[in-house]
Biopython code that builds the backbone (N, CA, C, O; Angstrom):
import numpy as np
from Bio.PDB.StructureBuilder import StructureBuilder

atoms = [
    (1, "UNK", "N", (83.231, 17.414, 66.805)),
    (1, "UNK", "CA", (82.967, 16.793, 68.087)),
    (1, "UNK", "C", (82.155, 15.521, 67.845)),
    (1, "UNK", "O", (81.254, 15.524, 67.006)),
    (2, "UNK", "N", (82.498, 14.279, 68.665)),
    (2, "UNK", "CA", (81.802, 13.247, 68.478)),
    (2, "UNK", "C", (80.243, 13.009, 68.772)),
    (2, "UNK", "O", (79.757, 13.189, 69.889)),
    (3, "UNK", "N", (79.672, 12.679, 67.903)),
    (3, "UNK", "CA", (78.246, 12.441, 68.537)),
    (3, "UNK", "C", (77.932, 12.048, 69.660)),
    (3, "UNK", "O", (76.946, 12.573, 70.178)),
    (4, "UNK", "N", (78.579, 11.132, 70.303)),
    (4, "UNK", "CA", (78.484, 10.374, 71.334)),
    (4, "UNK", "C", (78.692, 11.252, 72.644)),
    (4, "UNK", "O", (78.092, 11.049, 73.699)),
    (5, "UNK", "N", (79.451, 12.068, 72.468)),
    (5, "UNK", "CA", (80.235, 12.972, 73.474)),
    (5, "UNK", "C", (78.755, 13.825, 73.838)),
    (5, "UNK", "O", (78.374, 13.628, 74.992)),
    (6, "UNK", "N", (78.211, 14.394, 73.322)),
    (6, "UNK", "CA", (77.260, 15.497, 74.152)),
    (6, "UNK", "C", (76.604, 14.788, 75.189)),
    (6, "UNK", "O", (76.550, 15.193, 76.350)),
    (7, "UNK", "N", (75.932, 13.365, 74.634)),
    (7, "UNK", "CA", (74.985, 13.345, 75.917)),
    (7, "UNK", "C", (75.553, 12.679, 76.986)),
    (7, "UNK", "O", (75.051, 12.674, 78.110)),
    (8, "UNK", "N", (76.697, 12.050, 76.653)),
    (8, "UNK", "CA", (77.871, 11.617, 78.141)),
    (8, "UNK", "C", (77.974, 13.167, 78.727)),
    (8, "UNK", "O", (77.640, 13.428, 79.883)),
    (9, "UNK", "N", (78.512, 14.242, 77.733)),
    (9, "UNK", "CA", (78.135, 15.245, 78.878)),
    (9, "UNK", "C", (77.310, 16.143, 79.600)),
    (9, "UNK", "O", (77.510, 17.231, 80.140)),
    (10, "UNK", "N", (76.534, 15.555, 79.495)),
    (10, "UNK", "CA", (74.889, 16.304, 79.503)),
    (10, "UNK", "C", (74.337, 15.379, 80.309)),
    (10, "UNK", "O", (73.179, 15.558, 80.688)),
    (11, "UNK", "N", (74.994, 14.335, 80.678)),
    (11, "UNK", "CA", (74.437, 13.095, 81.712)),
    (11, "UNK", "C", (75.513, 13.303, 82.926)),
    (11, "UNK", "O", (75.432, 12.982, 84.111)),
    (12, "UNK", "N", (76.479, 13.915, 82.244)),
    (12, "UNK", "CA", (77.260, 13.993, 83.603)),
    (12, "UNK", "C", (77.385, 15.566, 84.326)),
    (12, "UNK", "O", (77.822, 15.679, 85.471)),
    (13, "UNK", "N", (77.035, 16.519, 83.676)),
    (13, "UNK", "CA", (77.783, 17.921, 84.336)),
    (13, "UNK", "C", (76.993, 17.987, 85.385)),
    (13, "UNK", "O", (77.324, 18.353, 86.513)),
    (14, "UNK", "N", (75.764, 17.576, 84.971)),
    (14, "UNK", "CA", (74.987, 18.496, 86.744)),
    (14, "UNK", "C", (75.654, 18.156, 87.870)),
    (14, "UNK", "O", (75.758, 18.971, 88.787)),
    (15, "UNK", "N", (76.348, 16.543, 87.970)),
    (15, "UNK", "CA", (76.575, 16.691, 88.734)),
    (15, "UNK", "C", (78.448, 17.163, 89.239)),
    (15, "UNK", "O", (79.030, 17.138, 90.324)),
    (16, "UNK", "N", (78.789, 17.468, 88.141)),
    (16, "UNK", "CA", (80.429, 18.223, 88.655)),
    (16, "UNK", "C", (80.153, 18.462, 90.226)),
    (16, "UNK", "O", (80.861, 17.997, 91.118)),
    (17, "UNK", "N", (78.943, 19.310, 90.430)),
    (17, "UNK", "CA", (79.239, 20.646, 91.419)),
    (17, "UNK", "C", (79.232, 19.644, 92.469)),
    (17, "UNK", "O", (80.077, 19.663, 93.363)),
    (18, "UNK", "N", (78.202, 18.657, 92.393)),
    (18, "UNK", "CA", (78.277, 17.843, 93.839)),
    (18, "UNK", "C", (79.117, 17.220, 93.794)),
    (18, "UNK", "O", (79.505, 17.334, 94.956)),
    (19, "UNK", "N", (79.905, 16.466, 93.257)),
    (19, "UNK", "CA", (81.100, 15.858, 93.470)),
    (19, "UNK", "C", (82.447, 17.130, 93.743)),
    (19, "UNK", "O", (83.432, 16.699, 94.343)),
    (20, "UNK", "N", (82.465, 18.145, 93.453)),
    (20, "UNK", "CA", (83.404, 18.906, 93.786)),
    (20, "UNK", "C", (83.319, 19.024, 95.291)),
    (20, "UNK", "O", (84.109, 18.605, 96.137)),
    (21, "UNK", "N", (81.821, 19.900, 95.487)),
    (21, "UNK", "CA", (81.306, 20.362, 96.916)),
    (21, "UNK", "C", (81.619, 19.204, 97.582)),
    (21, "UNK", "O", (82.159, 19.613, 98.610)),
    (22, "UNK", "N", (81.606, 18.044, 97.617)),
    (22, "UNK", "CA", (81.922, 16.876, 98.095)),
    (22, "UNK", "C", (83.007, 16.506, 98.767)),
    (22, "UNK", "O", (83.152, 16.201, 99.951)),
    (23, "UNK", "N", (83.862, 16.576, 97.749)),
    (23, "UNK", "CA", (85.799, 16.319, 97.451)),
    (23, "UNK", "C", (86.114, 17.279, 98.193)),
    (23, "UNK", "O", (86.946, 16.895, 99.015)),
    (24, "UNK", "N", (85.887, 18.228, 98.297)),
    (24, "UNK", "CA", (86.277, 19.572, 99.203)),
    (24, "UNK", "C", (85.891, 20.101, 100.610)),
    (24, "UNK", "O", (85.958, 21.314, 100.807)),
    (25, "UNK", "N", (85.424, 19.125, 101.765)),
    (25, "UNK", "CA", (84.476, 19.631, 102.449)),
    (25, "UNK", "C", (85.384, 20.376, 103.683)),
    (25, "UNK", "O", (86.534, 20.166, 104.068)),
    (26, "UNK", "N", (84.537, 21.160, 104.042)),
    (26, "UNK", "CA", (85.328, 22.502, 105.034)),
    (26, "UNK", "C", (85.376, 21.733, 106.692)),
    (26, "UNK", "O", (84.518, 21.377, 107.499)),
    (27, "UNK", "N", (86.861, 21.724, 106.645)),
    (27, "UNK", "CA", (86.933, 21.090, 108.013)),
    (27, "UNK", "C", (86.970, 21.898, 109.606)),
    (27, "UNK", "O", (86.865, 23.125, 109.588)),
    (28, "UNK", "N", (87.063, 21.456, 110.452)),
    (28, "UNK", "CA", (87.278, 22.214, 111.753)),
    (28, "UNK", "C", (88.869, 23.149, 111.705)),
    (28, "UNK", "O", (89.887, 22.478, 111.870)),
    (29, "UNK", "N", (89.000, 24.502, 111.504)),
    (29, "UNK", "CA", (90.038, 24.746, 111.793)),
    (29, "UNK", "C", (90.728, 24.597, 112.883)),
    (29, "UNK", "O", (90.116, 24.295, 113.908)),
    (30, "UNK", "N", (91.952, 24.747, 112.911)),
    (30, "UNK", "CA", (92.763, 25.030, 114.713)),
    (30, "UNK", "C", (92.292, 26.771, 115.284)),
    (30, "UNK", "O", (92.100, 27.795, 114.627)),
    (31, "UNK", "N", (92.245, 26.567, 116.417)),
    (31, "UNK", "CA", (92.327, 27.916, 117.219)),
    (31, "UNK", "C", (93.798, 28.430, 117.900)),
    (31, "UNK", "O", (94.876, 27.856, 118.055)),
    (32, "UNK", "N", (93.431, 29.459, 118.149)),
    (32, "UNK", "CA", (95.151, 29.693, 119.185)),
    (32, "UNK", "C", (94.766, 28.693, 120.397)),
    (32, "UNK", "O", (95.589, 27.942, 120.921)),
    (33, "UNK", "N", (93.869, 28.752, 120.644)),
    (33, "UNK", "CA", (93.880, 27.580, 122.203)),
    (33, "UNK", "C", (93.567, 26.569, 121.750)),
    (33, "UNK", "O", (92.487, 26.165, 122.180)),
    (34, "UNK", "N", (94.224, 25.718, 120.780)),
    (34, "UNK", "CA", (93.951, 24.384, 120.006)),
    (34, "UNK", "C", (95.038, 23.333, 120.945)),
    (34, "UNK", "O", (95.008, 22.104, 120.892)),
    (35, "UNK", "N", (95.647, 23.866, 121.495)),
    (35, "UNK", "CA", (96.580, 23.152, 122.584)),
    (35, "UNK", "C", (96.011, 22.283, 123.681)),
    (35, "UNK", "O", (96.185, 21.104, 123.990)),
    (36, "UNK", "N", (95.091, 23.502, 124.281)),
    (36, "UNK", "CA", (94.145, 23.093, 125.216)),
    (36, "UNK", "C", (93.270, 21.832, 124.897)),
    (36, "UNK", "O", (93.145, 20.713, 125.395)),
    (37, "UNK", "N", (92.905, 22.284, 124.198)),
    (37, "UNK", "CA", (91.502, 21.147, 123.162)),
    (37, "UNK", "C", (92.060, 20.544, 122.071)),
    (37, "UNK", "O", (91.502, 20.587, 120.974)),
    (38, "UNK", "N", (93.337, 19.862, 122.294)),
    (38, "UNK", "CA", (93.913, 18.980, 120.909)),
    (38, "UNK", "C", (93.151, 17.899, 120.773)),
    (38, "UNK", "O", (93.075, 17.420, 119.641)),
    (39, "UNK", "N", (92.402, 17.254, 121.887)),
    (39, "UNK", "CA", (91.485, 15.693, 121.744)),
    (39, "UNK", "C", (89.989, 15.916, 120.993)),
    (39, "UNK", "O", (89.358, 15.274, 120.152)),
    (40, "UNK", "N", (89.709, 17.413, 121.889)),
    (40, "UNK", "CA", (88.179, 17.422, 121.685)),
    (40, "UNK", "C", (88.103, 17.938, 120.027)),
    (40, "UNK", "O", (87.202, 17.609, 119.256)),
    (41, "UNK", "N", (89.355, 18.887, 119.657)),
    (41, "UNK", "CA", (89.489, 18.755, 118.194)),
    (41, "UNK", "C", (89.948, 17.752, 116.674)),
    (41, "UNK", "O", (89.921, 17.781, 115.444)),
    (42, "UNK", "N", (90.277, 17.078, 117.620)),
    (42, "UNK", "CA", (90.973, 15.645, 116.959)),
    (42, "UNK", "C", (89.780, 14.480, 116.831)),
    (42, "UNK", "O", (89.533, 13.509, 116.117)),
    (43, "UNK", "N", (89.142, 15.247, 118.075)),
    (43, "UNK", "CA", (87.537, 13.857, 117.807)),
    (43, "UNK", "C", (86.764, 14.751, 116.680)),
    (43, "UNK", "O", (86.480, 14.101, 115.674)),
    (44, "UNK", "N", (86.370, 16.131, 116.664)),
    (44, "UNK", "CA", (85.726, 16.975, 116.077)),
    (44, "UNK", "C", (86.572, 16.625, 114.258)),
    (44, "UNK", "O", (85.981, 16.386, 113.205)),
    (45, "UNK", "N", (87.845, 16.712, 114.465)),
    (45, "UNK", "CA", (88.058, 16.453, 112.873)),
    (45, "UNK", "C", (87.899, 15.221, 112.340)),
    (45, "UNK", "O", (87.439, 15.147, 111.200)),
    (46, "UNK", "N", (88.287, 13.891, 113.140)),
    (46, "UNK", "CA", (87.813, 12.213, 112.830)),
    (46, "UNK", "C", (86.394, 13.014, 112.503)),
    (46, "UNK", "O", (86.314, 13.474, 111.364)),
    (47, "UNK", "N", (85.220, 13.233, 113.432)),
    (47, "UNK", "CA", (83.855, 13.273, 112.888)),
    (47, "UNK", "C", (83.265, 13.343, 111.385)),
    (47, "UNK", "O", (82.551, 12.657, 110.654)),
    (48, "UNK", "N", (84.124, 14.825, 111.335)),
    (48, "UNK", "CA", (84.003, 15.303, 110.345)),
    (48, "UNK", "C", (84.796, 14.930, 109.102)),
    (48, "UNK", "O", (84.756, 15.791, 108.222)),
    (49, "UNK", "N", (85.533, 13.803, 108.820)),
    (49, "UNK", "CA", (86.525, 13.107, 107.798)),
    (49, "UNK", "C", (85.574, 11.937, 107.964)),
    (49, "UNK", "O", (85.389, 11.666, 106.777)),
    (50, "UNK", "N", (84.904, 11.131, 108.596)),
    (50, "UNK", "CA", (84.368, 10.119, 108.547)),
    (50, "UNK", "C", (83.006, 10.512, 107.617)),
    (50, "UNK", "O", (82.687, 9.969, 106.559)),
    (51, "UNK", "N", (82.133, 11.858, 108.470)),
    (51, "UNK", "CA", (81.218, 12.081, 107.399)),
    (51, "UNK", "C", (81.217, 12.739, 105.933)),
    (51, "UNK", "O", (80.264, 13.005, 105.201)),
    (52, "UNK", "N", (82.420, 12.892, 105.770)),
    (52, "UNK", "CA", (83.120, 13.212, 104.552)),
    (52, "UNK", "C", (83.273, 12.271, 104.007)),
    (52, "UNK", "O", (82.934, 12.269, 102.823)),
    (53, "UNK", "N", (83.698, 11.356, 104.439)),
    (53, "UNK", "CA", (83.837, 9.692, 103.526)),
    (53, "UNK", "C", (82.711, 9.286, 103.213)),
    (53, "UNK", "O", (82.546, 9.112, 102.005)),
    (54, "UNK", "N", (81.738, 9.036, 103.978)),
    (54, "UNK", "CA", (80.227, 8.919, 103.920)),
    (54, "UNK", "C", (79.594, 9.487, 102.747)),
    (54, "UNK", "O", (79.339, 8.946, 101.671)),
    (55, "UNK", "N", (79.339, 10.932, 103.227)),
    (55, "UNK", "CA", (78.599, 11.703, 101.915)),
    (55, "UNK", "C", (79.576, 11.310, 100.232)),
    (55, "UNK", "O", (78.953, 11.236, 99.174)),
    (56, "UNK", "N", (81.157, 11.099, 100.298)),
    (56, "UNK", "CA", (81.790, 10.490, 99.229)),
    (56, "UNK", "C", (81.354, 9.084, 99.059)),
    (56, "UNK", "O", (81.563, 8.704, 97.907)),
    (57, "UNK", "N", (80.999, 8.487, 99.566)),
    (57, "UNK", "CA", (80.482, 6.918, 99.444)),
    (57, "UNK", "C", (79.527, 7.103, 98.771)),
    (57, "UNK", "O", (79.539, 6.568, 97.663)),
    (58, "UNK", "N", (78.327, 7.924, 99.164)),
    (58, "UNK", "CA", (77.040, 7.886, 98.649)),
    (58, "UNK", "C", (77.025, 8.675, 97.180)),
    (58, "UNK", "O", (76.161, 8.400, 96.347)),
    (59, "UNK", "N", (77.946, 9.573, 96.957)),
    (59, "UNK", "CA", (77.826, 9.807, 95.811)),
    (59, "UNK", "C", (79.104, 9.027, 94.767)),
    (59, "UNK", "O", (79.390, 9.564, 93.697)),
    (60, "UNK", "N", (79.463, 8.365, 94.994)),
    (60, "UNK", "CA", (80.771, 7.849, 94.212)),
    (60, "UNK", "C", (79.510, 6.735, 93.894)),
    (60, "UNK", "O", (79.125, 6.627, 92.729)),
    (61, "UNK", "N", (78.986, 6.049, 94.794)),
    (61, "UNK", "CA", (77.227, 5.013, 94.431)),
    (61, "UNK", "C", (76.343, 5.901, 92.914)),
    (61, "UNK", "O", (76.069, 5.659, 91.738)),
    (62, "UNK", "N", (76.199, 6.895, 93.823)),
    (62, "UNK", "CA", (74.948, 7.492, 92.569)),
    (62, "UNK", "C", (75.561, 7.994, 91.030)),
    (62, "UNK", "O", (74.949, 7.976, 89.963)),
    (63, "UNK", "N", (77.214, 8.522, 91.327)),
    (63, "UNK", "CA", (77.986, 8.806, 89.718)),
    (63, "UNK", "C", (78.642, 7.415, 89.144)),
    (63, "UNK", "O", (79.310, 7.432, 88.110)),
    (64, "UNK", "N", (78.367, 6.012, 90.002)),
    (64, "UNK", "CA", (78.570, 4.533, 89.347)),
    (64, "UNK", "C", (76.929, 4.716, 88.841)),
    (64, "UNK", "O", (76.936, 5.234, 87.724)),
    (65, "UNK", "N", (75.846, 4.507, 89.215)),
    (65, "UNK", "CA", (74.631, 4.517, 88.605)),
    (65, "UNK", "C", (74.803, 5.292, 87.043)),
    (65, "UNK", "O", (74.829, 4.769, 85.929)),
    (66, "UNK", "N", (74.898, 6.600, 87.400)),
    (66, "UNK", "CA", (74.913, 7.463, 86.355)),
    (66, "UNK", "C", (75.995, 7.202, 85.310)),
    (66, "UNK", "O", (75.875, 7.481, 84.117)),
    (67, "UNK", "N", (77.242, 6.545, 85.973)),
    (67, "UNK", "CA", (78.055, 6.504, 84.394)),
    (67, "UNK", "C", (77.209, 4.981, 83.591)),
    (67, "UNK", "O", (76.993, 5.018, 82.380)),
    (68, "UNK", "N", (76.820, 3.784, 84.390)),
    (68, "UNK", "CA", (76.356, 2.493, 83.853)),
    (68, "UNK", "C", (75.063, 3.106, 83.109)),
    (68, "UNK", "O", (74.601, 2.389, 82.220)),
    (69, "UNK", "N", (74.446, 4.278, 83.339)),
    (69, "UNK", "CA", (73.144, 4.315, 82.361)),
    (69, "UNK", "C", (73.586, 4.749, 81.265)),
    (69, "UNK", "O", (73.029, 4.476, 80.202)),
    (70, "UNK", "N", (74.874, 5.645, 81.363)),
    (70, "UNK", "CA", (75.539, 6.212, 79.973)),
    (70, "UNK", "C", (75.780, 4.997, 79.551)),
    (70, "UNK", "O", (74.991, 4.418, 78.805)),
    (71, "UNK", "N", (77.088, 4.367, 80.045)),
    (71, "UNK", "CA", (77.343, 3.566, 79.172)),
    (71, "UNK", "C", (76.564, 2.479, 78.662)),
    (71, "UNK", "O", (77.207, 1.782, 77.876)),
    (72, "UNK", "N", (75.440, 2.132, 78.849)),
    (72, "UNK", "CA", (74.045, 1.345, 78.460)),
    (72, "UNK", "C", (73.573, 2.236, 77.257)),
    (72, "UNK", "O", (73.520, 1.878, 76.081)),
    (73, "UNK", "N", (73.190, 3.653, 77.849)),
    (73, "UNK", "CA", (72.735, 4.459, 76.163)),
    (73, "UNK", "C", (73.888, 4.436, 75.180)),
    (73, "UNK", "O", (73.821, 4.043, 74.015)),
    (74, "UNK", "N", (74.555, 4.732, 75.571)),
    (74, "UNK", "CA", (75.818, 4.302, 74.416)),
    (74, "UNK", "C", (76.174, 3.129, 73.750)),
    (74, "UNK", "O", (76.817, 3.109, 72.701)),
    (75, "UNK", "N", (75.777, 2.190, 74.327)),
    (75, "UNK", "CA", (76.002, 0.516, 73.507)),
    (75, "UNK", "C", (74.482, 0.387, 72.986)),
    (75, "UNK", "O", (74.341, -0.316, 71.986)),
    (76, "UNK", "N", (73.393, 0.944, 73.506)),
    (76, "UNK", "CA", (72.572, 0.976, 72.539)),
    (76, "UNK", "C", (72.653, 1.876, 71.726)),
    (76, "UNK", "O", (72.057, 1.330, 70.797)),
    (77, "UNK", "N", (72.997, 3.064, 71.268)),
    (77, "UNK", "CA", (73.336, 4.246, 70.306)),
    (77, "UNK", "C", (74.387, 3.303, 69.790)),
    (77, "UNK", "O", (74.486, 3.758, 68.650)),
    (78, "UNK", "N", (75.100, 2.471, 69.829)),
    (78, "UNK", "CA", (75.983, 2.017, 69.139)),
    (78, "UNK", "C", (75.842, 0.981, 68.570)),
    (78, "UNK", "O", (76.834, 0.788, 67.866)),
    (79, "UNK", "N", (74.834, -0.137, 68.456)),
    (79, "UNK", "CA", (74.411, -0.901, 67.990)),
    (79, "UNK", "C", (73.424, -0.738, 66.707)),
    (79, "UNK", "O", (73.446, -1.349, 65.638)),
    (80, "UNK", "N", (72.409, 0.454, 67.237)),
    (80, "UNK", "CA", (71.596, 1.411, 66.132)),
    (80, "UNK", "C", (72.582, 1.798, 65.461)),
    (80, "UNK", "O", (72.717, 1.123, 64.440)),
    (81, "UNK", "N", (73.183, 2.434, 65.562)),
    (81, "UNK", "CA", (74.376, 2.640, 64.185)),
    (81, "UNK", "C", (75.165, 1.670, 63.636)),
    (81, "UNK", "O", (75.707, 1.736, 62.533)),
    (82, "UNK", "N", (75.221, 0.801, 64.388)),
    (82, "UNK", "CA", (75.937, -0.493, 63.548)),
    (82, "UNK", "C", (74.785, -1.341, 62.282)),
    (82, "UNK", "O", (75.028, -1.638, 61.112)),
    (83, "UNK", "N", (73.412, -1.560, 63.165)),
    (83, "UNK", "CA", (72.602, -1.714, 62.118)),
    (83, "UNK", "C", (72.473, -0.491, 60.937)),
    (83, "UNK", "O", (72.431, -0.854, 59.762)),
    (84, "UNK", "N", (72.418, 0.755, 61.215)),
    (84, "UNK", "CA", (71.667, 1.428, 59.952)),
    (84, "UNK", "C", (73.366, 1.329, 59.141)),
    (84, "UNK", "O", (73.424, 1.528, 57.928)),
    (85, "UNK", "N", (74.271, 1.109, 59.698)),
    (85, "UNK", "CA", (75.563, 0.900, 59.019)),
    (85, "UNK", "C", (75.474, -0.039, 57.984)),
    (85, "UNK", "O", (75.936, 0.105, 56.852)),
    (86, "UNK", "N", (74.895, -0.951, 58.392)),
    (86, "UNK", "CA", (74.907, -2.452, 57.819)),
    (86, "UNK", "C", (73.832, -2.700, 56.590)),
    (86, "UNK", "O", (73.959, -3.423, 55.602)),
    (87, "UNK", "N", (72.659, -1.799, 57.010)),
    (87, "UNK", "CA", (71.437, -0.984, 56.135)),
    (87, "UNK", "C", (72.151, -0.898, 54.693)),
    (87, "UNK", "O", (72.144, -1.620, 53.697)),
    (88, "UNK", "N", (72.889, 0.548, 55.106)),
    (88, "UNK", "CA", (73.486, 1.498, 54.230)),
    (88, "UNK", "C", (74.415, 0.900, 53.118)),
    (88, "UNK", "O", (74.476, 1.336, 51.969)),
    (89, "UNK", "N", (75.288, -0.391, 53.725)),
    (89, "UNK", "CA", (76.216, -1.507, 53.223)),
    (89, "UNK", "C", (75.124, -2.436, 52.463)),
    (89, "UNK", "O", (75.658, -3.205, 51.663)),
    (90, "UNK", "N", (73.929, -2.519, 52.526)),
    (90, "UNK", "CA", (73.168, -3.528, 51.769)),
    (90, "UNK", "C", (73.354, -2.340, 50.342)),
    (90, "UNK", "O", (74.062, -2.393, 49.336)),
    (91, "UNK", "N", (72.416, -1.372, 50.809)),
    (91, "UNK", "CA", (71.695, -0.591, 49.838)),
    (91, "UNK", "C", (72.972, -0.612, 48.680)),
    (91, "UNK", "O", (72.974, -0.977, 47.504)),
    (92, "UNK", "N", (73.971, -0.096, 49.492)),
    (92, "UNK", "CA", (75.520, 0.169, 48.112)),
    (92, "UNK", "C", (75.236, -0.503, 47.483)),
    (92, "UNK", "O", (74.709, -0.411, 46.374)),
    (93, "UNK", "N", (75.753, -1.932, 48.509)),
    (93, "UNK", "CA", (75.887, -3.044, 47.350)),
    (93, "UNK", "C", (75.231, -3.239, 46.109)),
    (93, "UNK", "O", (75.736, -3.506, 45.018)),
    (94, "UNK", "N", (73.350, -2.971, 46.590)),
    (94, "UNK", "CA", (72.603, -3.027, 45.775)),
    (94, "UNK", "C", (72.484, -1.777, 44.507)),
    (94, "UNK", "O", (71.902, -1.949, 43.435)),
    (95, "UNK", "N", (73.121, -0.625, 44.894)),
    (95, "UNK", "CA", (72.811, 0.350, 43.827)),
    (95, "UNK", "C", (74.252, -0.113, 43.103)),
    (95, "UNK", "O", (74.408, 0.360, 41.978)),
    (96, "UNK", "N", (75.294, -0.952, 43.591)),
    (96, "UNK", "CA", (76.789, -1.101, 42.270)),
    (96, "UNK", "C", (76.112, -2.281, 41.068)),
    (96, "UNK", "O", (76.142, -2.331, 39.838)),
    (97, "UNK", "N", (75.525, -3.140, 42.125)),
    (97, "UNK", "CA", (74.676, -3.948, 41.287)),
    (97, "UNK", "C", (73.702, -3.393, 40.273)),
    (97, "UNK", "O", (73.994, -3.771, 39.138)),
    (98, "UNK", "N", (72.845, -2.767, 40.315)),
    (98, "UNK", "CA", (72.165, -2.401, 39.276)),
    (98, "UNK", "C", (72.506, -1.625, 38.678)),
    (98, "UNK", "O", (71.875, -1.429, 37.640)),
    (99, "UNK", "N", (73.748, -0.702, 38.997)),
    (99, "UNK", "CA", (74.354, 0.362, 38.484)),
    (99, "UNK", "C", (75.763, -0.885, 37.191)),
    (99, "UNK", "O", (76.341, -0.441, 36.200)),
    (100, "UNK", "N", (75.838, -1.785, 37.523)),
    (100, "UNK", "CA", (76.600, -2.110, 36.743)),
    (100, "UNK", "C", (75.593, -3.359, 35.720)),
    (100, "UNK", "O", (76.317, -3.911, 34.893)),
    (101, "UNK", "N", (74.770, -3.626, 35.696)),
    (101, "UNK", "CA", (73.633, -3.940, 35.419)),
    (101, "UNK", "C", (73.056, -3.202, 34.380)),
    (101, "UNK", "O", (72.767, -3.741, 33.312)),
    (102, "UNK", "N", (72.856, -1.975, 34.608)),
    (102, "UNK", "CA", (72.734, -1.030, 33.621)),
    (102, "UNK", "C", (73.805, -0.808, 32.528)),
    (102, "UNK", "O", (73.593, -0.913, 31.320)),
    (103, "UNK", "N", (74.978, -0.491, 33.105)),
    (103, "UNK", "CA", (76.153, -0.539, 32.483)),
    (103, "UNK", "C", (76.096, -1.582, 31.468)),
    (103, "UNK", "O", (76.204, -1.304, 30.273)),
    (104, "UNK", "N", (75.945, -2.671, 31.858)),
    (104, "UNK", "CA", (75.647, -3.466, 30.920)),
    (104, "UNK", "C", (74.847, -3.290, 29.422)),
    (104, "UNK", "O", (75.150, -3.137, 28.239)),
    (105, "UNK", "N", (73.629, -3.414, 30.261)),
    (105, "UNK", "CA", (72.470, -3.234, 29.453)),
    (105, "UNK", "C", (72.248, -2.284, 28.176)),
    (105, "UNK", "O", (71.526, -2.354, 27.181)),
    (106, "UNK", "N", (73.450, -1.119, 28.784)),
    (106, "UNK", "CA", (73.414, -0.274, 27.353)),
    (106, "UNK", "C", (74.701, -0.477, 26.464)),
    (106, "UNK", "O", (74.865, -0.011, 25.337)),
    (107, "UNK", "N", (75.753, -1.409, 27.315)),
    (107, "UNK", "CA", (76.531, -1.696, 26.486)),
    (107, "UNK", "C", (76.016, -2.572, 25.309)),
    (107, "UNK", "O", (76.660, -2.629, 24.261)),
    (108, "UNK", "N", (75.219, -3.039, 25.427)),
    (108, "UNK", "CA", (74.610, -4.546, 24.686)),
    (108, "UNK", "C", (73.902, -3.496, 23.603)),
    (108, "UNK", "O", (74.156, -3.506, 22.399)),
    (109, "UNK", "N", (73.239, -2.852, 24.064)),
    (109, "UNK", "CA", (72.020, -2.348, 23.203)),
    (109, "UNK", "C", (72.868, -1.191, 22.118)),
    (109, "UNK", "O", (72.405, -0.900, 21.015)),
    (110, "UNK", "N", (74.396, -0.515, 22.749)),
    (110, "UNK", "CA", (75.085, -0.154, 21.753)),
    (110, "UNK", "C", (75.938, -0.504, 20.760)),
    (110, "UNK", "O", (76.231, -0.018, 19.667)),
    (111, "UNK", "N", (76.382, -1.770, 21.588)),
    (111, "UNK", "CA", (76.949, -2.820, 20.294)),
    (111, "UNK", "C", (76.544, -3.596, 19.470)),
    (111, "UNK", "O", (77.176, -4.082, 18.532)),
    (112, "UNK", "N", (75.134, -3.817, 19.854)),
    (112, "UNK", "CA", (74.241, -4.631, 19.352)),
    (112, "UNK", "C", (73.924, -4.154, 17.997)),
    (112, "UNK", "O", (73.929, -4.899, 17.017)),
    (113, "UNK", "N", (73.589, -2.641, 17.951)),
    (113, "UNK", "CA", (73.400, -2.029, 16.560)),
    (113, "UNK", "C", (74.117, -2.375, 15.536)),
    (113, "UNK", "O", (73.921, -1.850, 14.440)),
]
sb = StructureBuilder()
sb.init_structure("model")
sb.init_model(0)
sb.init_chain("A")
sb.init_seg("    ")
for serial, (resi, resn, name, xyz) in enumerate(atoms, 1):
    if name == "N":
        sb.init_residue(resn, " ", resi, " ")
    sb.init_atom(name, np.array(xyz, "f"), 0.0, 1.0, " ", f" {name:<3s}", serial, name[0])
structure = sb.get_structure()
């Protein structure tokens, strides 16, 4: 599993449930006398689809917040690894260098005899 992956999901699960509970909200059913009251239920379901859009507005706002802080820790987690990358790419370089350096050094001192 990627490193990166836990804390994207560990920044995001808490909120699954509210965005589900959200996406799903329980509307006005019909009655058998829904005939009678087709307006006063038709205003009652607009109500309730409008504040459904609403409470979805406000959180579709707060899971844009929450994905831009991930993706901010992540381009910084990704930059830190590009440097200690770049670290790690000095050091090689530097241990082929002295490693062939050496190589040398005892070649000389065995032919030299």
């Amino acid at each position: 599993m990627p490193a990166w992956l836990m804390p994207v999901l560990k920044s995001v699960l808490p909120y699954v449930g509210t965005i589900v509970s959200a996406a799903a909200p329980v509307f006005t059913k019909k009655n058998a006398d829904a005939a009678a009251n087709q307006t006063i239920l038709l205003q009652q379901q607009i109500t309730e689809l409008q504040a459904a859009a609403s409470a979805n507005d406000a959180h579709i706002k707060e899971l844009a917040i929450q994905l831009q802080n991930t993706v901010e820790a992540l381009e910084k987690g990704a930059s830190l690894a590009d440097r200690r990358h770049q670290w790690i790419l000095v050091f090689c370089i530097l241990a082929i260098i002295i490693s062939v350096m050496s190589l040398g050094t005892v070649l000389y001192f065995f032919l030299a005899r």
